[in-house]
C-alpha positions as CSV (number, residue, x, y, z in Angstrom):
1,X,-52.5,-18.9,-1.7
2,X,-50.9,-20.1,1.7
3,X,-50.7,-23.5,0.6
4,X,-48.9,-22.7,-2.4
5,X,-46.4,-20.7,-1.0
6,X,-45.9,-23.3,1.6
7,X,-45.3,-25.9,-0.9
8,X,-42.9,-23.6,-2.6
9,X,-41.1,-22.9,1.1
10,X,-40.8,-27.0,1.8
11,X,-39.5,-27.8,-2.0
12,X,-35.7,-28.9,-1.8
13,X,-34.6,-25.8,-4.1
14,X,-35.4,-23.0,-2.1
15,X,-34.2,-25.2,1.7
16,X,-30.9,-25.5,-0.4
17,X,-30.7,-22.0,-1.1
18,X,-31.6,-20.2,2.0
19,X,-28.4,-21.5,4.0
20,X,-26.6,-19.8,1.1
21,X,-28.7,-16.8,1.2
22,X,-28.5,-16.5,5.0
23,X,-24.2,-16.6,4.4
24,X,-24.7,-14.3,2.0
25,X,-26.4,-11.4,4.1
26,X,-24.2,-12.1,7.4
27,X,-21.2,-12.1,4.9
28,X,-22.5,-8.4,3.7
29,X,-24.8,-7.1,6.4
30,X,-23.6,-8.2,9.4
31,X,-19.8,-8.9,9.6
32,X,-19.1,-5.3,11.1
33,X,-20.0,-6.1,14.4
34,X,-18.4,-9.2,14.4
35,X,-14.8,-7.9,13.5
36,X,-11.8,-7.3,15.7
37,X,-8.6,-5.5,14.9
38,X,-4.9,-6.0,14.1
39,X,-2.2,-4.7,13.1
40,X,0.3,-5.4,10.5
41,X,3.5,-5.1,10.5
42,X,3.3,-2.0,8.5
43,X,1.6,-0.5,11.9
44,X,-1.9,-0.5,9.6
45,X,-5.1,-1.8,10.9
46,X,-6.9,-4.7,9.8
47,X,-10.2,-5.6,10.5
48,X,-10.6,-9.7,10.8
49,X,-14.5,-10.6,10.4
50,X,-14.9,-13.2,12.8
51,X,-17.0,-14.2,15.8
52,X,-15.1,-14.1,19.5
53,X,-15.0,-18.1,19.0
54,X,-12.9,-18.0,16.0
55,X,-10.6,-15.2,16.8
56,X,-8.2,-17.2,19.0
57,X,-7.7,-20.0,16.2
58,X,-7.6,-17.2,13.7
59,X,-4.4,-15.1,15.8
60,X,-2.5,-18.9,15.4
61,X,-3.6,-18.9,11.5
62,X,-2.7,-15.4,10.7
63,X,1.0,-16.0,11.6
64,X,1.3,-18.8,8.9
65,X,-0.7,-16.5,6.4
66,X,2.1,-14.0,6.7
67,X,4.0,-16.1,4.6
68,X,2.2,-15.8,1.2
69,X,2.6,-11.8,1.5
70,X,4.3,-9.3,-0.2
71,X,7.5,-8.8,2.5
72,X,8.1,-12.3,2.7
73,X,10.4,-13.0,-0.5
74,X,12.9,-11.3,-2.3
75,X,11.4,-12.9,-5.6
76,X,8.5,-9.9,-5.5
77,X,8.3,-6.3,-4.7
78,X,5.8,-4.3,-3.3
79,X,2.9,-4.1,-5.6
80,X,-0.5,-2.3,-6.1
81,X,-3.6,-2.6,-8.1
82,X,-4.4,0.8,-10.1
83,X,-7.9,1.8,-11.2
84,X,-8.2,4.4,-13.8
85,X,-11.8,4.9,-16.2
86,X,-11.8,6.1,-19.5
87,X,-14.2,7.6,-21.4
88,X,-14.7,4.4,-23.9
89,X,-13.3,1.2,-25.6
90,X,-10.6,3.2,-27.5
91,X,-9.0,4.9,-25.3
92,X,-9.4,2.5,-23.0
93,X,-8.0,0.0,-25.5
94,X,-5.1,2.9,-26.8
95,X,-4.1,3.6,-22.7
96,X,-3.6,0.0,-21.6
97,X,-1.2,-1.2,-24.8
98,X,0.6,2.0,-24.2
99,X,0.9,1.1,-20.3
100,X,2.2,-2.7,-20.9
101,X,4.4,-2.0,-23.5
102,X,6.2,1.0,-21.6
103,X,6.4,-1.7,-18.8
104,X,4.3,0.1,-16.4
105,X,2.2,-2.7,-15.4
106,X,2.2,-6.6,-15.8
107,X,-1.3,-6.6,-16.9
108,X,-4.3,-4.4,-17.9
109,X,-7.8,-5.6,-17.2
110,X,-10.5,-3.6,-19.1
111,X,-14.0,-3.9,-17.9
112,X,-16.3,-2.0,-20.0
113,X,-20.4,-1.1,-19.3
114,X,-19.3,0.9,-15.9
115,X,-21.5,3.8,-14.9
116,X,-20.0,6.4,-13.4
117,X,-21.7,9.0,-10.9
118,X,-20.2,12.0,-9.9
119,X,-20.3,15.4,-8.4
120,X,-18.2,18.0,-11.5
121,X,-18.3,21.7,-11.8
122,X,-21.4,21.7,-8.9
123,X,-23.4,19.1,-10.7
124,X,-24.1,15.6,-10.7
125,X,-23.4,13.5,-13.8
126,X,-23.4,10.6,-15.4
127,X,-21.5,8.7,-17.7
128,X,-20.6,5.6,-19.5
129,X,-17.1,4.5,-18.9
130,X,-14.9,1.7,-19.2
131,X,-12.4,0.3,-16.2
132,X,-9.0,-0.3,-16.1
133,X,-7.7,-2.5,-13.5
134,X,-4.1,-2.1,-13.4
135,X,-1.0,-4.0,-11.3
136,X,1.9,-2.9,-11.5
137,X,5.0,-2.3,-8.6
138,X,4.5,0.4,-6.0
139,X,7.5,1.9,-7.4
140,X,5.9,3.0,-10.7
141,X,3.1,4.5,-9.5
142,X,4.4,8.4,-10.1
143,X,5.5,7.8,-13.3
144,X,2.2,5.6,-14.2
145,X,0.1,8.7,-13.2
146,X,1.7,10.5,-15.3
147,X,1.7,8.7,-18.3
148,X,-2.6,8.5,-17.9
149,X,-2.5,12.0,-17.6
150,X,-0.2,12.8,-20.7
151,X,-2.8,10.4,-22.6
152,X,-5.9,10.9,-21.3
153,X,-8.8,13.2,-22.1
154,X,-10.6,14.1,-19.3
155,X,-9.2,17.4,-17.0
156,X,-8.9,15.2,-14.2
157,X,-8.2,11.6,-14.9
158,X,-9.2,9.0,-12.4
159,X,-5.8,7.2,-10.8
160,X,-6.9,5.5,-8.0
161,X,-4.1,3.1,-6.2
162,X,-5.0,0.2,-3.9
163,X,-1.6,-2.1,-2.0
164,X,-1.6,-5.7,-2.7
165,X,-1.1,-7.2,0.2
166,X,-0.7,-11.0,-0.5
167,X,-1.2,-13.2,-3.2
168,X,0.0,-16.2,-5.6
169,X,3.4,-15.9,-5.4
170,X,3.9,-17.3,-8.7
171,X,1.7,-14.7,-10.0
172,X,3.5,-11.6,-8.1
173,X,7.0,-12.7,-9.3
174,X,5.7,-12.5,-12.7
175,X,3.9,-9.2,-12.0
176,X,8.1,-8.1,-11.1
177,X,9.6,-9.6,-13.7
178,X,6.9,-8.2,-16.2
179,X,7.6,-4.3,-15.2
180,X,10.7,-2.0,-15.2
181,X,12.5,-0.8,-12.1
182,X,11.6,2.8,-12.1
């Protein structure tokens, strides 16, 4: 047995993979006691996931980074990304034409097969949904709420809103251009 598994240890597939495996765990497991903090210009913490080594170089970097996001061109507004589960494919399918075509978002992802668990009316269920992944502007989220509510069957639909805070630029001036004002 111990010669197998050492043949199995010393063949080139698994020395390959453990480097990746290894960045995969710090990457997940260990990066919180590796991160330091700053702050945007929005006054909101951000917590950068590097060793002390790296977080000089990264100060210098983070400067030039700040050009790709959302306050640096009048071409894009402030947008979000908007989660919001339904209970299956036709309303999920019904709620995201209804959302583009109003103009209330750029674009409706709809990732079906999520699992839902959760705490209602003092027990714990669990359900079969699908996801909506919504951007849209900042702007619209009030009335974007409100539309999932006014078309939407559960008591208390999920609407769950997340800032983008950088991106393609191409991609966000298309995401402005795609949605209305207000």
């Amino acid at each position: 047995m111990a010669l197998r598994f050492s043949a199995i240890a010393s063949s080139s597939v698994v020395r390959r993979r453990l480097p990746i495996v290894g960045a995969f765990c710090v990457l997940t497991f260990g990066l919180s006691n590796l991160s330091i903090q700053t702050f945007s210009k929005t006054g909101s913490a951000h917590s950068l996931p590097f060793p002390p080594f790296l977080r000089s170089k990264l100060r210098q970097s983070t400067s030039v980074s700040n050009s790709i996001r959302m306050e640096g061109s009048s071409k894009i507004v402030p947008s979000i990304v908007v989660y919001v589960t339904v209970p299956n494919k036709e309303l999920g399918k019904k709620l995201a034409g209804s959302i583009v075509k109003e103009k209330l978002a750029a674009c409706v992802n709809r990732v079906p097969g999520v699992e839902s668990v959760y705490e209602w009316e003092g027990e714990v269920q669990t359900d079969s949904e699908e996801l909506l992944i919504i951007k849209t502007r900042e702007s619209l989220l009030e009335a974007l709420t409100e539309h999932v509510k006014a078309n939407h069957e559960y008591e208390v639909p999920e609407v769950i809103a997340m800032p983008i805070v950088g991106g393609s630029p191409q991609y966000l001036e298309w995401l402005k251009n795609s949605t209305r004002e207000k």
